[in-house]
C-alpha positions in Angstrom: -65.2 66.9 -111.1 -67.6 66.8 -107.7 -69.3 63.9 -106.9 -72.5 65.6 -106.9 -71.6 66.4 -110.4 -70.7 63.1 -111.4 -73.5 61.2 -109.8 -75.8 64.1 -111.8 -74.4 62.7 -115.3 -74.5 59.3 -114.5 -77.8 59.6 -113.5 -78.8 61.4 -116.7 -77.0 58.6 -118.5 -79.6 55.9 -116.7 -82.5 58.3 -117.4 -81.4 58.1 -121.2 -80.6 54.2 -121.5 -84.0 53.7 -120.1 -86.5 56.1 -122.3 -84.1 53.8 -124.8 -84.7 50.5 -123.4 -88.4 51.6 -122.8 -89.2 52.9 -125.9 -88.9 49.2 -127.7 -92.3 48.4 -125.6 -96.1 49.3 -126.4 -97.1 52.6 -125.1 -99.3 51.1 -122.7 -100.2 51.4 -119.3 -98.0 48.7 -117.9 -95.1 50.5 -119.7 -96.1 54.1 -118.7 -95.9 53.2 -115.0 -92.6 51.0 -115.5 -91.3 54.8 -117.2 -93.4 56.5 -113.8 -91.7 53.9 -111.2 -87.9 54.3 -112.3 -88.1 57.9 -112.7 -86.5 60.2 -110.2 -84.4 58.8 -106.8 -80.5 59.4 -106.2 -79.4 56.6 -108.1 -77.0 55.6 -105.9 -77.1 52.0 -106.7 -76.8 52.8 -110.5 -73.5 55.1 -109.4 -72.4 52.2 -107.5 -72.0 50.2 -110.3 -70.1 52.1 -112.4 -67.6 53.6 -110.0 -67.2 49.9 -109.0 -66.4 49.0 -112.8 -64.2 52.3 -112.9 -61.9 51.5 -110.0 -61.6 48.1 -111.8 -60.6 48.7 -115.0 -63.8 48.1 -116.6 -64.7 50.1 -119.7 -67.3 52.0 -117.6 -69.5 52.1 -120.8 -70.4 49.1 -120.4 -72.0 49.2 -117.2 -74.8 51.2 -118.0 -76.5 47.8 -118.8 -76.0 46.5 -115.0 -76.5 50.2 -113.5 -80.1 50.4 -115.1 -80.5 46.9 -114.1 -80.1 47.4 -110.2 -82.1 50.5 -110.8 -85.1 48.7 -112.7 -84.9 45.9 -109.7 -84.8 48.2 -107.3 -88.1 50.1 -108.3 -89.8 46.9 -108.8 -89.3 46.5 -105.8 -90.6 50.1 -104.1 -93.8 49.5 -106.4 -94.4 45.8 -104.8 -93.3 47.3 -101.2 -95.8 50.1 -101.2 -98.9 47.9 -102.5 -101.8 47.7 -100.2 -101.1 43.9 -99.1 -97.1 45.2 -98.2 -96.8 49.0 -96.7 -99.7 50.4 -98.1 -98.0 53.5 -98.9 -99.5 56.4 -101.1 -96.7 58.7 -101.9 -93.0 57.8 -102.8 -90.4 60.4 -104.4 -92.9 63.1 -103.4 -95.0 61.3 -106.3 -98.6 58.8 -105.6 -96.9 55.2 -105.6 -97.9 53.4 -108.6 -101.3 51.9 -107.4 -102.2 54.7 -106.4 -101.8 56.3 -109.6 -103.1 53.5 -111.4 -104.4 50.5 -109.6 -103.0 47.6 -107.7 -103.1 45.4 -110.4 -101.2 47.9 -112.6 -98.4 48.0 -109.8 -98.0 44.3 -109.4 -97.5 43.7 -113.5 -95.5 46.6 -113.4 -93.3 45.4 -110.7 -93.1 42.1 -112.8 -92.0 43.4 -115.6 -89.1 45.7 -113.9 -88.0 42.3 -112.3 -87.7 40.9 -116.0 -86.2 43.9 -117.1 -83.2 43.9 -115.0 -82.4 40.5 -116.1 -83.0 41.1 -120.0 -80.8 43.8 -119.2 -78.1 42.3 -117.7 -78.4 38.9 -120.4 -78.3 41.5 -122.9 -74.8 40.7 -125.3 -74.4 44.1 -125.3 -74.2 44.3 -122.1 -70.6 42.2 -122.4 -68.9 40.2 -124.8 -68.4 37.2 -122.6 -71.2 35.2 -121.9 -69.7 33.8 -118.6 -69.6 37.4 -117.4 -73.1 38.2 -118.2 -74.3 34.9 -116.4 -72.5 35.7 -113.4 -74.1 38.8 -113.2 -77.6 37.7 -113.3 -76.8 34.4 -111.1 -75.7 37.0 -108.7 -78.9 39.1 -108.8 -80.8 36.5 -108.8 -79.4 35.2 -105.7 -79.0 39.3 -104.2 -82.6 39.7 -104.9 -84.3 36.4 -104.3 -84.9 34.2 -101.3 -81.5 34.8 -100.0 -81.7 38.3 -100.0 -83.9 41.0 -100.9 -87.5 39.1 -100.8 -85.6 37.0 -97.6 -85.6 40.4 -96.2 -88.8 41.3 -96.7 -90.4 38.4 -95.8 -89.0 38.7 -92.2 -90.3 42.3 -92.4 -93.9 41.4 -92.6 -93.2 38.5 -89.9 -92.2 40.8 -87.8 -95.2 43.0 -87.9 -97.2 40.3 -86.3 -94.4 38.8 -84.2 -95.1 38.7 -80.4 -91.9 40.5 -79.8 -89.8 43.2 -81.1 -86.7 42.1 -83.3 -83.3 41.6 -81.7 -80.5 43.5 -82.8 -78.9 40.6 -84.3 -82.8 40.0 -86.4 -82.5 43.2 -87.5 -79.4 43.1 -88.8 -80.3 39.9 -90.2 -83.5 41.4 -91.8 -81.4 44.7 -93.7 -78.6 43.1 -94.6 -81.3 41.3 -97.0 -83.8 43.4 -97.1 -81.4 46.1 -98.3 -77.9 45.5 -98.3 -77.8 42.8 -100.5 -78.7 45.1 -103.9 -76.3 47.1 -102.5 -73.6 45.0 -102.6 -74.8 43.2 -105.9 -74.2 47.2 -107.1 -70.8 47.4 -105.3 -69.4 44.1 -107.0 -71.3 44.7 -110.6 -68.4 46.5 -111.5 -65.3 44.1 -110.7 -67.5 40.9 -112.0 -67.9 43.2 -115.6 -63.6 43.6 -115.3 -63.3 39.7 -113.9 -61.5 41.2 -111.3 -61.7 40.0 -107.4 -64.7 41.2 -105.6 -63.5 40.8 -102.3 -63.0 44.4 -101.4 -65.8 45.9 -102.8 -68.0 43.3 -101.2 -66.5 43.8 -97.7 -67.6 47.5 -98.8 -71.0 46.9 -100.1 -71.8 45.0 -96.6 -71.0 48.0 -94.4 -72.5 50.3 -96.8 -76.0 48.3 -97.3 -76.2 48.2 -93.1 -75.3 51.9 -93.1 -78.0 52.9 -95.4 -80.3 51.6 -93.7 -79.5 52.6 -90.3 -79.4 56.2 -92.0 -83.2 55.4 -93.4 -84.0 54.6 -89.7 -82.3 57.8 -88.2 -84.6 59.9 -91.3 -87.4 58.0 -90.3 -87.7 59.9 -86.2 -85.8 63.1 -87.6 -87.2 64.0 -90.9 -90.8 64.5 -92.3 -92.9 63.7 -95.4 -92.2 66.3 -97.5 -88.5 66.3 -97.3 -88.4 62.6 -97.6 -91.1 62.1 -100.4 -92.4 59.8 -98.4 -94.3 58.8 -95.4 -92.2 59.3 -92.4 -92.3 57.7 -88.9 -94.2 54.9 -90.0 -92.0 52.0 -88.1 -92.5 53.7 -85.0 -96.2 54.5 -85.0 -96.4 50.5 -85.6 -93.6 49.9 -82.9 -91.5 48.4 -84.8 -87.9 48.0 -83.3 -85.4 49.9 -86.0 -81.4 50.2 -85.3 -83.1 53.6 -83.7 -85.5 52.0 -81.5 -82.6 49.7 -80.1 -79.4 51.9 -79.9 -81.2 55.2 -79.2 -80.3 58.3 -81.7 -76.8 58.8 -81.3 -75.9 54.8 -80.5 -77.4 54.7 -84.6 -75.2 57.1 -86.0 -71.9 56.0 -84.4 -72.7 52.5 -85.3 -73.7 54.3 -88.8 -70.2 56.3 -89.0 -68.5 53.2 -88.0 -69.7 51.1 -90.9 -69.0 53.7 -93.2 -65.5 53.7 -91.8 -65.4 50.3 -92.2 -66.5 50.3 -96.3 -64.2 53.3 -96.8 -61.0 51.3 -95.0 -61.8 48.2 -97.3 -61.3 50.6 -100.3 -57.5 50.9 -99.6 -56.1 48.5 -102.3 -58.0 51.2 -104.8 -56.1 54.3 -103.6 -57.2 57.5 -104.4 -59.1 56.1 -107.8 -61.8 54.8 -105.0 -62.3 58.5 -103.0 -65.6 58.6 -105.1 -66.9 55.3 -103.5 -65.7 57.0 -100.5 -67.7 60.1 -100.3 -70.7 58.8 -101.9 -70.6 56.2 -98.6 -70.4 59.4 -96.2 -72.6 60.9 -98.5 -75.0 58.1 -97.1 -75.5 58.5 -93.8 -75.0 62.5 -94.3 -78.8 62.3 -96.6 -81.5 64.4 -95.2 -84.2 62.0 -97.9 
């Protein structure tokens, strides 16, 4: 099968576990926006996990549990991201963000409660039998999204928006590699910790990828526009915000992208061919046009 066609079922897999999960809760509005906010996207995190747990020997069943998990974390945090008080944006996967479509304090509970999700999810006994494993993997998201990571990498995101001067290279790095590659290489390790197999590898691979896809959001950001993003485009530099673009110039971006990407793919190699999915889908990455 293609990748396009296998990240297409997986993806339909996510949608289905979710209008499960989701369907347990009241129908009210709190839920309805949770069902708005992790609906659409490429679900490349959630494909990360299982191809991850695939290459591993995991039984790739069970890492629907963990793939929805990154996914509901991951929308909590678009939801919080685009609030007034953050990036004020109005329109995210060609959709109004969720305060716009509701209100703000609709978005922040419904952020909350995605947050909670992911870790129900993940605590979940049927998510593994072992309980060791399912602690590991919400002590690692907890740390991958937390103050050592994610919210780490926002937090320096705001700074910088008031900061006297632009961001180094070396900051910015800093700022991505929490900001967004460390979900990324939660989702690139979810798989080996669900076959208690060495993570090594894929994390050297999630690294390279999470600073790659965000260099790749950067180069979208000056080349793309609204409507084929489905979302507001050019934003950092109308603010002046230094980005890997601003820095290394259009073309010093995507060789430093391709390099990274050659980088995760190379760390593959103890996989063989059972890893050429993780492989295209990390030149799939920087090849995006949204």
């Amino acid at each position: 099968m293609t990748l396009q066609s296998e990240m297409t079922g997986w993806s339909a897999e996510v949608d289905q576990h979710f209008t499960r999960v989701l369907s347990g809760f009241a129908d009210v509005p709190i839920v309805q926006a949770m069902r708005y906010a992790t609906t659409g996207g490429k679900r490349l995190r959630a494909f990360f996990v299982r191809e991850s747990a695939r290459v591993c020997g995991a039984d790739i069943s069970r890492s629907i549990a963990p793939a929805c998990a990154i996914e509901a974390l991951h929308a909590y945090s678009l939801v919080h991201d685009d609030l007034p008080c953050m990036d004020d944006d109005d329109l995210r996967r060609g959709q109004p963000t969720v305060h716009v479509k509701w209100d703000d304090a609709t978005a922040v509970l419904c952020g909350d409660a995605l947050q909670t999700l992911a870790f129900e999810l993940v605590s979940d006994p049927a998510c593994h039998d072992d309980p060791f494993v399912r602690s590991t993997l919400a002590l690692t998201l907890a740390r991958a999204s937390g103050a050592a990571g994610m919210v780490y990498g926002q937090a320096l995101d705001i700074a910088a928006e008031s900061a006297a001067t632009p961001l180094t290279l070396e900051q910015i790095t800093e700022l991505q590699n929490g900001k967004t590659g460390a979900l990324i290489t939660w989702s690139a390790t979810a798989g080996a910790i669900l076959a208690k197999a060495d993570t090594d590898a894929l994390k050297t691979y999630g690294d390279a990828l999470g600073l790659a896809f965000q260099i790749a959001d950067d180069i979208l950001d000056v080349t793309s526009d609204a409507e084929t993003l489905g979302k507001a485009a050019q934003k950092d530099a109308d603010a002046g915000k230094a980005t890997f673009v601003s820095l290394l110039g259009l073309d010093g971006a995507k060789s430093r992208a391709e390099t990274l990407v050659e980088s995760a793919c190379d760390a593959l190699s103890i996989y063989g061919s059972d890893a050429d999915h993780l492989r295209d889908v990390a030149r799939f990455v920087i090849e995006r046009r949204s």
